[in-house]
C-alpha positions as CSV (number, residue, x, y, z in Angstrom):
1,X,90.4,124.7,87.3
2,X,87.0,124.5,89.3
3,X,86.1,123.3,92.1
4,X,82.9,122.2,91.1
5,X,82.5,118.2,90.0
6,X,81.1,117.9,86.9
7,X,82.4,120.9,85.1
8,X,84.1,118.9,82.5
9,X,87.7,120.0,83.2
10,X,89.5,116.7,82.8
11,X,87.7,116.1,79.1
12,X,88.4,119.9,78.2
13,X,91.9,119.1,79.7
14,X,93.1,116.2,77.8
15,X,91.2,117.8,74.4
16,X,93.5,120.1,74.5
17,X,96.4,118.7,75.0
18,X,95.5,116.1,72.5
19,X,94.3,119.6,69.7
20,X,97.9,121.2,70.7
21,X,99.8,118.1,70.0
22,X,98.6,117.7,66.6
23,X,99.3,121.5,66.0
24,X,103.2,120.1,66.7
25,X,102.9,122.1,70.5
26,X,105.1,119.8,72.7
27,X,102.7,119.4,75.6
28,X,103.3,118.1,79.6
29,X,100.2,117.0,80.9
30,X,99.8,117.2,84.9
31,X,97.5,115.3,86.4
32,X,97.0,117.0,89.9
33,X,93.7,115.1,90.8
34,X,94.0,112.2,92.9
35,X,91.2,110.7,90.9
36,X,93.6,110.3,88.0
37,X,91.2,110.7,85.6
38,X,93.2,113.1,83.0
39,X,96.0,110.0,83.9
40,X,93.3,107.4,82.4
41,X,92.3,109.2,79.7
42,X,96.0,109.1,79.1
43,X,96.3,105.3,79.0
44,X,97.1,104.6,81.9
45,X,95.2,102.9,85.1
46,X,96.7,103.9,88.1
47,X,94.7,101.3,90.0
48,X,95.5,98.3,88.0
49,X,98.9,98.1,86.3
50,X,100.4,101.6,86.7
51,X,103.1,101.6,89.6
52,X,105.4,104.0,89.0
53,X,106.7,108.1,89.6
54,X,104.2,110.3,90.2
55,X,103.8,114.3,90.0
56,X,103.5,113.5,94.0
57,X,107.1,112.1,93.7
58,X,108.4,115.5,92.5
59,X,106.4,117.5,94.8
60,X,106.7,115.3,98.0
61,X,108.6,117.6,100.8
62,X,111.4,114.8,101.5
63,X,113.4,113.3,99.3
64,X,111.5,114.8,96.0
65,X,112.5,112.9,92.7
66,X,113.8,115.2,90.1
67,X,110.2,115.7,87.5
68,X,112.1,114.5,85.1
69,X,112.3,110.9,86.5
70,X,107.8,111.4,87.3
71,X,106.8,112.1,83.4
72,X,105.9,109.4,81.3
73,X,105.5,109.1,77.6
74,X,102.2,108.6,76.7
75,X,101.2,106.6,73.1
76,X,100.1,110.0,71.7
77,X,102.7,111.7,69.7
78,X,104.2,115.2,71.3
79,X,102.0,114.6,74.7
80,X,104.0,113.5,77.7
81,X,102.2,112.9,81.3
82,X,103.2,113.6,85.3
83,X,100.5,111.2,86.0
84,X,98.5,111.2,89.6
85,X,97.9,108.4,92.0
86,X,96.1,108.1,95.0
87,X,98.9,108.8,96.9
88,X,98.7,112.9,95.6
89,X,96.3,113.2,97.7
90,X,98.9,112.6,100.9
91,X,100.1,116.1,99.9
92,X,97.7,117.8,101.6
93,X,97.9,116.0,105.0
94,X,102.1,116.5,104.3
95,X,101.4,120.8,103.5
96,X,99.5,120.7,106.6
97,X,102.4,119.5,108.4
98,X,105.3,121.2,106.8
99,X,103.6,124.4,106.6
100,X,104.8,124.8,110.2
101,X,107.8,124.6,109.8
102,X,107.8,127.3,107.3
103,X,108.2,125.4,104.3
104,X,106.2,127.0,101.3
105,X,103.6,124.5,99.5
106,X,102.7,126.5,96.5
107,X,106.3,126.9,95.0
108,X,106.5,123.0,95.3
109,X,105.0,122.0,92.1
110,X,106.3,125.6,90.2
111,X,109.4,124.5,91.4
112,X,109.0,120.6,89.5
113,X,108.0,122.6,85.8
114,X,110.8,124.3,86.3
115,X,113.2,121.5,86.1
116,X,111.4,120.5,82.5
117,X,110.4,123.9,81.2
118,X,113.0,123.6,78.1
119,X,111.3,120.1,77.0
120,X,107.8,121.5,76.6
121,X,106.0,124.6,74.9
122,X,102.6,124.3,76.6
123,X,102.1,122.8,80.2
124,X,98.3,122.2,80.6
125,X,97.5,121.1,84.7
126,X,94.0,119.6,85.2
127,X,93.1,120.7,89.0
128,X,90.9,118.3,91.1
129,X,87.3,119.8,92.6
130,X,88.0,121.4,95.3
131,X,90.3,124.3,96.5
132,X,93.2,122.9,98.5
133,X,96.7,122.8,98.6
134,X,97.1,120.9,95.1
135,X,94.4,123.5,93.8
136,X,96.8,126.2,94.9
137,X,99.8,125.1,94.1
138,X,98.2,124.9,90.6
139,X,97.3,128.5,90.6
140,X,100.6,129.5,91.7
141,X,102.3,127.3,88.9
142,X,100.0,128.8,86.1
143,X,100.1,131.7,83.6
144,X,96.9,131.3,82.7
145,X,93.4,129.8,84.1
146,X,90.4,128.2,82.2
147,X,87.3,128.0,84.1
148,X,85.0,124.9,82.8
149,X,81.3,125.3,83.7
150,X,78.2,123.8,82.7
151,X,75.3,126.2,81.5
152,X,73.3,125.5,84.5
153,X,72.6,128.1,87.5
154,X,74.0,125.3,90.3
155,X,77.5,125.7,88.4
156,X,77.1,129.3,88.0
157,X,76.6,129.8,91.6
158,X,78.8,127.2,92.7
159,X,81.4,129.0,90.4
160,X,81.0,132.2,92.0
161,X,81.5,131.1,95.3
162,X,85.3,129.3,93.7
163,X,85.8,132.9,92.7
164,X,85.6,134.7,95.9
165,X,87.5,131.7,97.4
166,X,90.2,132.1,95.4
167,X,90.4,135.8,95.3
168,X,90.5,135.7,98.9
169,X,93.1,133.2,99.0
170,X,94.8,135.0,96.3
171,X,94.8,138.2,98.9
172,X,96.1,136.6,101.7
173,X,99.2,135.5,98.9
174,X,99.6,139.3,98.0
175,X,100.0,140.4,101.9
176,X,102.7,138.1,101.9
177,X,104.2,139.4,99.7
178,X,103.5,137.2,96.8
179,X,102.3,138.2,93.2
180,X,100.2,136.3,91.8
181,X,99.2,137.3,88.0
182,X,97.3,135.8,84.9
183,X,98.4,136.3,81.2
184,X,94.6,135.2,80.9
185,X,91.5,134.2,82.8
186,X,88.2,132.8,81.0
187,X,85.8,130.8,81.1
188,X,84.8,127.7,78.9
189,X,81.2,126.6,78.5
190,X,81.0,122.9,78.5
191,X,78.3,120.5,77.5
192,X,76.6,123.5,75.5
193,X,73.8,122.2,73.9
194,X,71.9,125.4,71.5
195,X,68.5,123.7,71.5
196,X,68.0,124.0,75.3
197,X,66.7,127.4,76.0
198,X,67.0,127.9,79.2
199,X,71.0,126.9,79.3
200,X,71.8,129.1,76.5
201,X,70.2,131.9,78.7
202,X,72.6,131.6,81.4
203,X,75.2,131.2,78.5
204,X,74.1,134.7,77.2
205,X,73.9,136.3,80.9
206,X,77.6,134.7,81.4
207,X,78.7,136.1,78.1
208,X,77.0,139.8,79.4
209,X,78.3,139.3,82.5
210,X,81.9,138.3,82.1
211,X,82.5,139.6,78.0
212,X,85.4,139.0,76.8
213,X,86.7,137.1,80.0
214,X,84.0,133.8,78.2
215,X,85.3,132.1,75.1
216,X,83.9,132.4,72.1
217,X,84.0,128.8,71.6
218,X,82.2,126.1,73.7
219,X,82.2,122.6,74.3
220,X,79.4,120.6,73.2
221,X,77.2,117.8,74.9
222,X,77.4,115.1,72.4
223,X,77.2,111.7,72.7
224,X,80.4,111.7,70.6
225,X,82.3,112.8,73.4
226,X,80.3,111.1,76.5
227,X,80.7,107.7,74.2
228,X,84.9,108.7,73.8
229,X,84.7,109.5,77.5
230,X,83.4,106.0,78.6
231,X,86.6,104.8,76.4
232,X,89.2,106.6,77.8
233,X,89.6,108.7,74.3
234,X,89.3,111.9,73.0
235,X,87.2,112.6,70.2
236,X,90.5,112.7,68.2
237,X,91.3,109.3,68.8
238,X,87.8,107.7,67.9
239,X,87.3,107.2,64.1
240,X,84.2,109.1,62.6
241,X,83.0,105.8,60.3
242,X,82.2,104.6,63.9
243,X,79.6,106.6,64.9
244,X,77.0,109.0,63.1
245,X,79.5,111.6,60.9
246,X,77.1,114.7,62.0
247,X,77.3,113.9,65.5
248,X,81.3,113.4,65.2
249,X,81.7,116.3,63.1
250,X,79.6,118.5,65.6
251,X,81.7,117.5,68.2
252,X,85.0,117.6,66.1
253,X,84.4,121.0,65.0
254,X,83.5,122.6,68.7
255,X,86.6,120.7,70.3
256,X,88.9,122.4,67.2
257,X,87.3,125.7,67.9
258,X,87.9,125.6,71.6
259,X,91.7,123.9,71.0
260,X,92.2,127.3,67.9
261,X,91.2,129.8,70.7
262,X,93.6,128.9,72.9
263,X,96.2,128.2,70.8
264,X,95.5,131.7,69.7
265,X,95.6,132.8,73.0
266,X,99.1,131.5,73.3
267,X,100.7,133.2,70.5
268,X,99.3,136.0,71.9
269,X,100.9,135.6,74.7
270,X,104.4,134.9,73.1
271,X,104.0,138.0,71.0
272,X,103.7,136.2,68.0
């Protein structure tokens, strides 16, 4: 979740889900970004040949579909997808009008997991860029939140301004009445790159900033990834023989250190 563009969240979305499925984690992917881009990297083109359920479908406010009937198997073993389409993005003019009538949005897609909660040990929701209803309904849906940012001070302050945003929005939840609470909140560096000097400054004054709150791991820019990205892959699903091995390896090995942490994280979690 950011609301910044750019930030990397639906390639450190779908890298995840694709580390934790070959860990054996049964995995939902939701795509809550009207953009569908964590659908694509899926397999699937919502523009072109996909025309079926939604996550929309099972968060619409009449006649919702049960989430069951809005997840689709995707050809990558243990991940399944509630895939976006255009169409999500009708949920916020529909919130706008329903909230009126008292009808909550943020329990609407909460409410959707729910149904599928026994099929699925991790749920991993990639948010779209900017702090709406969808955004929010996210938040309320999550036990966790990963931050992406880029090492660059027009992310950093971008990403402090999402902060107060949501901490104001996640006020105006409390004096309703509503808890809202983390199991964990950090933030991922993406498209690290250690010979730049001045972006592993700002890494270091995020790291003494923010502590323990910044993983360990990052993400790196490699053209390993950006070359998997243009593909619609991971860089789990390219082969290394197809590129140069350092680069893949270099990107392999930051993707499995950032996939490890959280994984780790959500052991934690479980008490395990």
């Amino acid at each position: 979740m950011n609301f910044k563009g750019g930030s990397a969240k639906s390639t450190s979305a779908i890298h995840l889900c694709h580390y934790l499925a070959l860990q054996g984690y049964r995995v939902l992917a939701i795509d809550l970004d009207p953009q569908s881009s964590l659908t694509g990297f899926c397999g699937l083109n919502p523009e072109l040949e996909f025309d079926g359920q939604s996550v929309y479908d099972a968060m619409r406010y009449e006649d919702a579909l049960p989430m069951q009937e809005c997840i689709q198997k995707t050809y990558f073993p243990g991940l399944d997808l509630a895939p976006a389409r255009l169409i999500l993005s009708e949920f916020e003019v529909d919130t706008a009008v329903y909230s009126q009538e008292g009808v909550p949005f943020y329990t609407r897609l909460s409410n959707a997991i729910e149904q599928v909660e026994v099929d699925y040990d991790v749920v991993v929701i990639d948010s779209p860029p900017s702090l709406g209803y969808l955004t929010m309904a996210g938040l309320f849906s999550a036990t966790s939140i990963i931050v992406p940012l880029t090492p660059s001070m027009l992310d950093v302050a971008s990403t402090q301004q999402f902060l107060q945003m949501m901490a104001d929005y996640i006020e105006a939840f409390e004096k309703q009445g509503i808890e809202i609470e983390f199991e964990d909140f950090s933030f991922l560096i993406t498209r690290d790159d250690p010979s730049d000097v001045p972006s592993q400054q700002i890494t270091g004054l995020m790291r003494a900033l923010f502590q323990k709150q910044v993983l360990s791991a990052t993400t790196l820019r490699s053209t390993a990834v950006a070359d998997a990205a243009m593909l619609k892959c991971s860089i789990f699903e390219i082969n290394r023989s197809d590129i140069t091995r350092t680069t893949y390896d270099r990107a392999r090995a930051s993707m499995d250190a950032f996939g490890a942490e959280v994984a780790g994280m959500i052991q934690k979690n479980w008490g395990r």
